[in-house]
Structures are given as structure tokens and as C-alpha cells.
MMTF fields as JSON, N, C-alpha, C and O atoms, coordinates in Angstrom:
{
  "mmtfVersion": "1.0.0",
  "mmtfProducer": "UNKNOWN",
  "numBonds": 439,
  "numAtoms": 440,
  "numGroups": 110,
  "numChains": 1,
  "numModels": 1,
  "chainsPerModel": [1],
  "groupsPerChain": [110],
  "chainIdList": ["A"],
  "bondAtomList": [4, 2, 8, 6, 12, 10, 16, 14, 20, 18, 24, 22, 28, 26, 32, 30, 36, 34, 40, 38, 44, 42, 48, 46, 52, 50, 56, 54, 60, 58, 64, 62, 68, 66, 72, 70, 76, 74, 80, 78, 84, 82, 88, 86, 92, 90, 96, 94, 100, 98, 104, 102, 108, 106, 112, 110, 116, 114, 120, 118, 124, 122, 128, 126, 132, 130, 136, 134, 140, 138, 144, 142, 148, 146, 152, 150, 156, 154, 160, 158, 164, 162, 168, 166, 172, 170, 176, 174, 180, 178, 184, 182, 188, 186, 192, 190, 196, 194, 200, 198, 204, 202, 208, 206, 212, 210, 216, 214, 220, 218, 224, 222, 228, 226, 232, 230, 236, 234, 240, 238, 244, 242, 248, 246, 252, 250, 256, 254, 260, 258, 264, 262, 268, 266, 272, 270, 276, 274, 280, 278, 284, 282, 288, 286, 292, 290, 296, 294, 300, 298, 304, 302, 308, 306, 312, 310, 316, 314, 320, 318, 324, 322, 328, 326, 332, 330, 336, 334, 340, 338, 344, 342, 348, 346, 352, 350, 356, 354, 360, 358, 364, 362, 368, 366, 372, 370, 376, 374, 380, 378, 384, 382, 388, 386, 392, 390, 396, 394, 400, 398, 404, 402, 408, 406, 412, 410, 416, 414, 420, 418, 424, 422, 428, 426, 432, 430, 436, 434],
  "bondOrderList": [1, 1, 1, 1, 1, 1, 1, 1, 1, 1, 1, 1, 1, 1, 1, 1, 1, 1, 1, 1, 1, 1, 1, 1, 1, 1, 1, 1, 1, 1, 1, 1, 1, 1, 1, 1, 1, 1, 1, 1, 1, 1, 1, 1, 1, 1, 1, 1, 1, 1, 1, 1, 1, 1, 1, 1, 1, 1, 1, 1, 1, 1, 1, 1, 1, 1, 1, 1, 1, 1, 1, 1, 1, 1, 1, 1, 1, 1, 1, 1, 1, 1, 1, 1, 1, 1, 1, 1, 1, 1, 1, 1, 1, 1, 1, 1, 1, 1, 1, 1, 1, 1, 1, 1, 1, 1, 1, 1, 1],
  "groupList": [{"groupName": "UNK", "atomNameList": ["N", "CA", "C", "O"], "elementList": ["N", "C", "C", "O"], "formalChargeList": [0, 0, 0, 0], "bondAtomList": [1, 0, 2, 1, 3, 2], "bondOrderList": [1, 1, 2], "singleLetterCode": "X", "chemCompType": "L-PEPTIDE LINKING"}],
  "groupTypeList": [0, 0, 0, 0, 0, 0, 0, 0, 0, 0, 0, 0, 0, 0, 0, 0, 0, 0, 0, 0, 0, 0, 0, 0, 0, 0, 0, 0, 0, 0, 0, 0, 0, 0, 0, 0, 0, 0, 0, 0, 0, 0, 0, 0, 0, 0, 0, 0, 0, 0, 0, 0, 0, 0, 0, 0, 0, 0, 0, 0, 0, 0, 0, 0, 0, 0, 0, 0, 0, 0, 0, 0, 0, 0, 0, 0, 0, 0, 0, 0, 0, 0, 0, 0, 0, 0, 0, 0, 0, 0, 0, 0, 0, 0, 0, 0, 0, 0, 0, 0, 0, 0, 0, 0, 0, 0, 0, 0, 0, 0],
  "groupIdList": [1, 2, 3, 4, 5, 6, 7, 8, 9, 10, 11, 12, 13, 14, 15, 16, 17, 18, 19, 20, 21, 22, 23, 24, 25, 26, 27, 28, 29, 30, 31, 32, 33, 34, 35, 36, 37, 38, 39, 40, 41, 42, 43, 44, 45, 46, 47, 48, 49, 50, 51, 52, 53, 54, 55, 56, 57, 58, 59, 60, 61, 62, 63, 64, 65, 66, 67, 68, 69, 70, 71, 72, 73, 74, 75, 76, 77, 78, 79, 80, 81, 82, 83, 84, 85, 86, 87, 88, 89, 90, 91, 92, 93, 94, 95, 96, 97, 98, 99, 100, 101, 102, 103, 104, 105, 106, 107, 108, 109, 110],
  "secStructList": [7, 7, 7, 7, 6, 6, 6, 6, 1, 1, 1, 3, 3, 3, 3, 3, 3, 6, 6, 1, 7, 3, 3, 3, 3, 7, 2, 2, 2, 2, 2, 2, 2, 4, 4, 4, 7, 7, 7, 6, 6, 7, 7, 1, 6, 6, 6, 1, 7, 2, 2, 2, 2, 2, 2, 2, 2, 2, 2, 2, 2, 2, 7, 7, 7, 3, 3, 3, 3, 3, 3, 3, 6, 6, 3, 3, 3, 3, 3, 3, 3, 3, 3, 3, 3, 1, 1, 1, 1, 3, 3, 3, 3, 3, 3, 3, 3, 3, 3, 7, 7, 6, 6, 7, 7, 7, 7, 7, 7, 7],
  "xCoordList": [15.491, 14.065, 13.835, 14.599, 12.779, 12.821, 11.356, 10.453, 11.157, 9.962, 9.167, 9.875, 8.031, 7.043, 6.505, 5.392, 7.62, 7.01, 5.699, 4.941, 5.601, 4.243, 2.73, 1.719, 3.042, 1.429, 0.508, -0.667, 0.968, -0.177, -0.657, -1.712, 0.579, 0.379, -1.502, -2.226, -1.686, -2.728, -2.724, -3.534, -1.592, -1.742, -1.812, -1.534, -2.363, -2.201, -1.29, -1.062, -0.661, 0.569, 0.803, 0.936, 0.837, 0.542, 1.725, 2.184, 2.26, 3.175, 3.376, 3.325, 3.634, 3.284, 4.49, 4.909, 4.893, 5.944, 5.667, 4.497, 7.218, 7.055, 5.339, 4.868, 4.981, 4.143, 2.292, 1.221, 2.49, 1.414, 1.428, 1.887, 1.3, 1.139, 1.137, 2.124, 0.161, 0.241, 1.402, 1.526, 2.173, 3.115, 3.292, 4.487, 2.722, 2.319, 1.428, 1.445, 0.618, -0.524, -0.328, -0.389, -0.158, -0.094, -1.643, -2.346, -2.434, -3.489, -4.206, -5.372, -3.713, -4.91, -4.908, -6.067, -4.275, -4.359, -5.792, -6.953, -5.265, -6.298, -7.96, -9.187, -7.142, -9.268, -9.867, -10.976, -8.988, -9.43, -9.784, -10.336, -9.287, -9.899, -10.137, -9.801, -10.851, -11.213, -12.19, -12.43, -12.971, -14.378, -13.546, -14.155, -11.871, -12.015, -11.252, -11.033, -11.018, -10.718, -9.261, -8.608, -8.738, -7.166, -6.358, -6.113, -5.911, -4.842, -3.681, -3.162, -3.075, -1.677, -1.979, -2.729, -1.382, -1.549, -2.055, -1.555, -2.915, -3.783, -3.124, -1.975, -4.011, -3.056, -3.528, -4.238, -3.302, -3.481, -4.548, -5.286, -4.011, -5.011, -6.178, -7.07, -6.516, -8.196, -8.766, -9.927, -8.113, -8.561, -8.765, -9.347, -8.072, -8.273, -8.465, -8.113, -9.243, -10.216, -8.684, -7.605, -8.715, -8.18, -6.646, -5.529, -6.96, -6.591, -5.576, -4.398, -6.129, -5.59, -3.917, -2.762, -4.36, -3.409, -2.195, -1.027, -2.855, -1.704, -0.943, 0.258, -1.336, -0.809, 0.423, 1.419, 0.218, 0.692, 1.898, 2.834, 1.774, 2.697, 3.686, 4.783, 3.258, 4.402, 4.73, 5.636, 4.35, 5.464, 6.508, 7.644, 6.2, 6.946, 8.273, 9.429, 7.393, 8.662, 9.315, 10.414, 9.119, 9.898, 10.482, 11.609, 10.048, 10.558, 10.214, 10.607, 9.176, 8.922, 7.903, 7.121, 7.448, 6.567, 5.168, 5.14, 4.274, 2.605, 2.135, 1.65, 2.417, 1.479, 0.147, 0.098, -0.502, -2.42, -3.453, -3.618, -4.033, -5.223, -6.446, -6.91, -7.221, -8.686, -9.478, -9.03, -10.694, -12.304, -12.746, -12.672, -13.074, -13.955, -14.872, -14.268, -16.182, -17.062, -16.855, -17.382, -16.328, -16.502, -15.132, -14.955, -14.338, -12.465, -11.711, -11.71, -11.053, -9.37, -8.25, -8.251, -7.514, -6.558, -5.263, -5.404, -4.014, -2.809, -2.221, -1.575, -2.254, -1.964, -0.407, -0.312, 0.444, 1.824, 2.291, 2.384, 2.495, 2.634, 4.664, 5.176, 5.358, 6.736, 7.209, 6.6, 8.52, 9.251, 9.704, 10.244, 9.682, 10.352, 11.28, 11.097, 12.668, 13.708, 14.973, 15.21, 15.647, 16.865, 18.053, 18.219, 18.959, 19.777, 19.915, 20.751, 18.998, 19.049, 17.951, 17.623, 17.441, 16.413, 15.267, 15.137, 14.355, 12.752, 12.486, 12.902, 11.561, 10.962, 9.679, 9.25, 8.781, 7.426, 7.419, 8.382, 6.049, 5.534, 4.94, 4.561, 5.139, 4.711, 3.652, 3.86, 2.862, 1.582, 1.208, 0.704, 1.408, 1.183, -0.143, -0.129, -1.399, -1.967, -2.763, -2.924, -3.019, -3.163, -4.401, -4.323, -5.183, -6.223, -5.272, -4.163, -6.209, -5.587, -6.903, -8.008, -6.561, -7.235, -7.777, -7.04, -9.302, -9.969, -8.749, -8.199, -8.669, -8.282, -6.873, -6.57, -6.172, -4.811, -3.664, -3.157, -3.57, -1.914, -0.837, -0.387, -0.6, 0.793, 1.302, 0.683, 2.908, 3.564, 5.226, 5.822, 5.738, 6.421, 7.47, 7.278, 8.948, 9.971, 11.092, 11.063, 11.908, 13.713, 14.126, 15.341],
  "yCoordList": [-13.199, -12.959, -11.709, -10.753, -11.665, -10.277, -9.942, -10.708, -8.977, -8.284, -7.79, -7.657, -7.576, -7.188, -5.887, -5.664, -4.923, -3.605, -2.954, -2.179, -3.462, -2.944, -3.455, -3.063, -4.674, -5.721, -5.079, -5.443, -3.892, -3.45, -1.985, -1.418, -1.552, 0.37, 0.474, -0.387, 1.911, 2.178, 1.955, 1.457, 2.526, 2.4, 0.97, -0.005, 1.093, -0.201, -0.609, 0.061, -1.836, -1.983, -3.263, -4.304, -3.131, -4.357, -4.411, -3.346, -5.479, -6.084, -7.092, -8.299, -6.538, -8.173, -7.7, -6.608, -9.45, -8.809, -8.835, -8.753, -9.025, -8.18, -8.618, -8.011, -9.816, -10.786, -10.148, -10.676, -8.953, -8.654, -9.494, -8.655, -10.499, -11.776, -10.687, -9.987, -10.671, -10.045, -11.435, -12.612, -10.309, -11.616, -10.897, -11.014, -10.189, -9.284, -8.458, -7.352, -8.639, -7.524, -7.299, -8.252, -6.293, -5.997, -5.961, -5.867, -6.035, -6.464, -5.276, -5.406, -4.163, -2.64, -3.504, -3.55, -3.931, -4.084, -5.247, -5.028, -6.254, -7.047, -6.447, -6.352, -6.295, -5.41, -4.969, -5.338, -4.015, -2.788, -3.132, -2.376, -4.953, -5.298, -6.674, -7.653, -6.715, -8.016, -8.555, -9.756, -7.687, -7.915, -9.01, -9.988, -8.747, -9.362, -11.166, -11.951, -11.374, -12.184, -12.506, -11.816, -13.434, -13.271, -13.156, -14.179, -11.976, -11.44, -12.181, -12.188, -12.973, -13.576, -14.492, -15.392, -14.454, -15.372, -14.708, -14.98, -13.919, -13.394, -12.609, -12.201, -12.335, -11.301, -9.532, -9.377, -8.952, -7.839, -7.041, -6.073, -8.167, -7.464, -8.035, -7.775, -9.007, -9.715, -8.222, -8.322, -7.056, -6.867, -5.084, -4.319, -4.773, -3.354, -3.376, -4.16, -2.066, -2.295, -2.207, -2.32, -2.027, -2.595, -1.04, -1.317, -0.121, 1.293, 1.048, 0.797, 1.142, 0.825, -0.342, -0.094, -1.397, -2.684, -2.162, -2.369, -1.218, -1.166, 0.042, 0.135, 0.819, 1.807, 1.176, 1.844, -0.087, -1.125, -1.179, -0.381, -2.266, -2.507, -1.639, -1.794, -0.273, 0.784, 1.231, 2.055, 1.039, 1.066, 0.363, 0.837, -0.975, -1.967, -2.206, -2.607, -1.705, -1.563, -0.567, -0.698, 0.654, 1.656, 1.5, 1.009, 1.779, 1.912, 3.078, 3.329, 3.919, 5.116, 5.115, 4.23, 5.823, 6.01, 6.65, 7.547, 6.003, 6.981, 7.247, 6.463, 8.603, 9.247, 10.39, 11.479, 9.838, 10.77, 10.435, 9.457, 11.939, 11.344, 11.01, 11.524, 9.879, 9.58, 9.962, 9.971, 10.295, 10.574, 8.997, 8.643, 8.239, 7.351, 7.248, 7.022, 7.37, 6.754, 8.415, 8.521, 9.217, 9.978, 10.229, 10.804, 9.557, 9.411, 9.871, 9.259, 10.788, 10.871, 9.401, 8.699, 9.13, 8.855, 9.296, 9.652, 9.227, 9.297, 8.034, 7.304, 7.582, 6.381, 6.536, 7.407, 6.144, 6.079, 4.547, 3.562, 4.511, 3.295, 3.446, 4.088, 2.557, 3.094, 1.12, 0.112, 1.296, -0.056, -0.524, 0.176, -2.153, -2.655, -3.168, -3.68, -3.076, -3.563, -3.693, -3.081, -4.807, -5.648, -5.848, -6.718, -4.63, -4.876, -4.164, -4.356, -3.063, -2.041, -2.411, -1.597, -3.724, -4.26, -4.29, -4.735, -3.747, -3.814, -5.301, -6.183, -5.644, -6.674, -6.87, -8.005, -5.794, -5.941, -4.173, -3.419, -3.772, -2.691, -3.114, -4.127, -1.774, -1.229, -0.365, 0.621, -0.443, 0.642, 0.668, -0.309, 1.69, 2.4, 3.22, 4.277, 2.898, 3.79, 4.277, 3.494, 5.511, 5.85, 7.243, 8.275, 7.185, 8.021, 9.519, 9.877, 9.955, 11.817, 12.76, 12.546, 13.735, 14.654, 15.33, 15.601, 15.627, 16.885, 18.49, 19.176, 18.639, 20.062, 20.03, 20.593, 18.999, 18.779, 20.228, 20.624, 20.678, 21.69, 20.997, 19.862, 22.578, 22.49, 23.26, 24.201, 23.093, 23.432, 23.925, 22.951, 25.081, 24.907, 25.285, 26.113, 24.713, 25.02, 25.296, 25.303, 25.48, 26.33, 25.443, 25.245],
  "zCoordList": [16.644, 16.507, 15.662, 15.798, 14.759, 14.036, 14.385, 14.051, 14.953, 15.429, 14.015, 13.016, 13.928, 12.962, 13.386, 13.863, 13.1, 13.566, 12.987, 13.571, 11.664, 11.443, 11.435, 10.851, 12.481, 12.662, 13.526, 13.485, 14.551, 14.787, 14.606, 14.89, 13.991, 13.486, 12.735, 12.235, 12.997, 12.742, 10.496, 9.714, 10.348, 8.883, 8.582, 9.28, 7.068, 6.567, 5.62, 4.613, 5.907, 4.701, 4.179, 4.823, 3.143, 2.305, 1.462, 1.049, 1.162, 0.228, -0.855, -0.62, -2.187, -2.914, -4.018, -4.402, -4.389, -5.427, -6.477, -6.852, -7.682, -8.508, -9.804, -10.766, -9.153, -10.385, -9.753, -10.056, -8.879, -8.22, -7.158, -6.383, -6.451, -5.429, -3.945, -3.719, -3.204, -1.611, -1.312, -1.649, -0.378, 0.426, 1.608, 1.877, 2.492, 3.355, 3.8, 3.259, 4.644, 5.037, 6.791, 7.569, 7.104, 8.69, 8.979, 7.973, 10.474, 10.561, 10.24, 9.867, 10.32, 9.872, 8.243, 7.832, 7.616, 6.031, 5.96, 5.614, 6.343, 6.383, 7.45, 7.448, 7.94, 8.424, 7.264, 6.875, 6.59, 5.643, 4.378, 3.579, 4.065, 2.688, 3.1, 2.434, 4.458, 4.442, 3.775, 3.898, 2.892, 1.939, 0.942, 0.51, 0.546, -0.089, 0.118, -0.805, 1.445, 2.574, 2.382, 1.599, 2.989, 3.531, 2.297, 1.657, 1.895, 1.074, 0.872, -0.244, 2.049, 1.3, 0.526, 0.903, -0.911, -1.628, -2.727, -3.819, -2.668, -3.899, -4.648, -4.478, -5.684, -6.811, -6.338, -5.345, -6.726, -6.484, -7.976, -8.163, -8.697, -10.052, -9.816, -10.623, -8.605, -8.675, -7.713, -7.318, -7.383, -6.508, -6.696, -5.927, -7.983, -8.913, -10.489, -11.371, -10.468, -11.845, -12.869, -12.286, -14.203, -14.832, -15.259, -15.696, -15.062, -14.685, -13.773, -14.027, -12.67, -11.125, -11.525, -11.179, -12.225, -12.268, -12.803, -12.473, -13.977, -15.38, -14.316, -14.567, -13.375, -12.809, -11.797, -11.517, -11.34, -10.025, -11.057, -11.012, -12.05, -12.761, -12.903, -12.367, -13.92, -14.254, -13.162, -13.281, -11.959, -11.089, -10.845, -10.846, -10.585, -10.384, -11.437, -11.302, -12.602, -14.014, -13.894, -14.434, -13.306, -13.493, -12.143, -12.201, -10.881, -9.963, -9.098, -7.959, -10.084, -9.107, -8.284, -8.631, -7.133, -5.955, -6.795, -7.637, -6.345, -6.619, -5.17, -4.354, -5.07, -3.629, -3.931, -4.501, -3.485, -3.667, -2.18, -1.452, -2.242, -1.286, -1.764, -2.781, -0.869, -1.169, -0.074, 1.073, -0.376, 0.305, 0.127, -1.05, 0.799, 0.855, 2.102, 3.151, 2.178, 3.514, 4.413, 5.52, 4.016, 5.053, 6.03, 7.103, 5.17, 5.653, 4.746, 3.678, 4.855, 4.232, 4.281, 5.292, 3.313, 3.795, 2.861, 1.691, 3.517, 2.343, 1.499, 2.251, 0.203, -0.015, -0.443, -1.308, -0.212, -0.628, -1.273, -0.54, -2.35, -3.45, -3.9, -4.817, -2.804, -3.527, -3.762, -3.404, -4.501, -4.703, -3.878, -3.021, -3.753, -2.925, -3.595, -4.699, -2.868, -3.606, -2.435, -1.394, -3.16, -2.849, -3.829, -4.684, -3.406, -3.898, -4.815, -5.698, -4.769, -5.945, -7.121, -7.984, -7.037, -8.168, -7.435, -6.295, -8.209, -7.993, -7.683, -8.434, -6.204, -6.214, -6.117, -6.32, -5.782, -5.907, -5.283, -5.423, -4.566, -4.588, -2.785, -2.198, -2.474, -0.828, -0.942, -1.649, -0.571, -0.249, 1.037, 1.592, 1.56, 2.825, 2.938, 2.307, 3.697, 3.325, 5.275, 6.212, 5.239, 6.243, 6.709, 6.043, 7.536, 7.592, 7.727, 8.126, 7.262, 8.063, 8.233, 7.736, 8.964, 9.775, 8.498, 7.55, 8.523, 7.443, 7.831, 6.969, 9.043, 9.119, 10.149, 11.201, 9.181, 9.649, 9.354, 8.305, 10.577, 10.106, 9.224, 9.068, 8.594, 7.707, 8.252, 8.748, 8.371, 8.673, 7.633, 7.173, 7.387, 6.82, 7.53, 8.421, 7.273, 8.521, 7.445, 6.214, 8.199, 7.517, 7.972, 7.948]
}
């Protein structure tokens, strides 16, 4: 049996490979873009302006992570955009994205 550890975490996480295609959404994911209704299956470019896509891609081509925060509605969150891969080869793209605290501690440690 393989458990779905991330179907009910508060973050949201979404998965699609390398052609853009969602082939994964845990249920915080689908709440959070249900405007644009059930994600598996869809492309990911029907669903960012044209900026946003070409940004998805050069990831997916290169292989490197995009991490930034957004303000939307009155929420923080952290978005983390890294590769998914098997075997050492890029297969599509992970985005993790997750609320955070306005007046969250930092901490720096040794």
C-alpha cells in the first residue's frame, strides 16, 4: 500500500510533468485553485499568464528551483517551484506552496 502523505497537509502541492500536464494535486491544492476546477489533466499554461509559463518551462529545462513570497487577499505564502526527477532526469516540476505568519521568527543557529 503506498500512503499519500501529502493529501491532507495544510500546504498545497501540485505536480505536472515535463509537457506542463497537472498529474497531482493534494486536496489543500485543489481547494486553492478550484476557480479553475479539477486540475488533473490540465495544462498548467491554461492556468498562468504568459511570463509565469516561460518561467515553469526554464525550469523544467534547466532543472533549477524558483523560491519567492506572495501577498495575496491579505495572506503570505512561501511558493517553492523545484524539479521532479527520476533517475537524475528532469520529469516535470513540484510546487509547494504554503501560508506563513506576517511576524514569523528568524532564527539563526551554529
Amino acid at each position: 500500500m503506498i500512503t499519500d502523505y501529502w493529501k491532507e497537509t495544510a500546504a498545497a502541492v501540485t505536480v505536472c510533468d515535463k509537457s506542463g500536464v497537472v498529474i497531482y494535486c493534494n486536496d489543500r491544492s485543489a481547494e486553492q485553485f478550484a476557480k479553475y476546477g479539477d486540475l488533473l489533466g490540465k495544462n498548467l499554461k491554461d492556468c498562468h499568464n504568459s511570463s509565469s509559463w516561460e518561467k515553469i518551462c526554464q525550469l523544467m529545462e534547466t532543472g533549477d528551483s524558483n523560491i519567492y513570497t506572495i501577498e495575496k487577499k491579505g495572506v503570505k505564502k512561501l511558493i517553492h517551484q523545484m524539479p521532479w526527477r527520476e533517475d537524475g532526469e528532469v520529469k516535470g516540476l513540484i510546487e509547494i506552496s504554503f501560508e506563513l505568519p506576517f511576524d514569523m521568527p528568524h532564527f539563526v543557529r551554529e
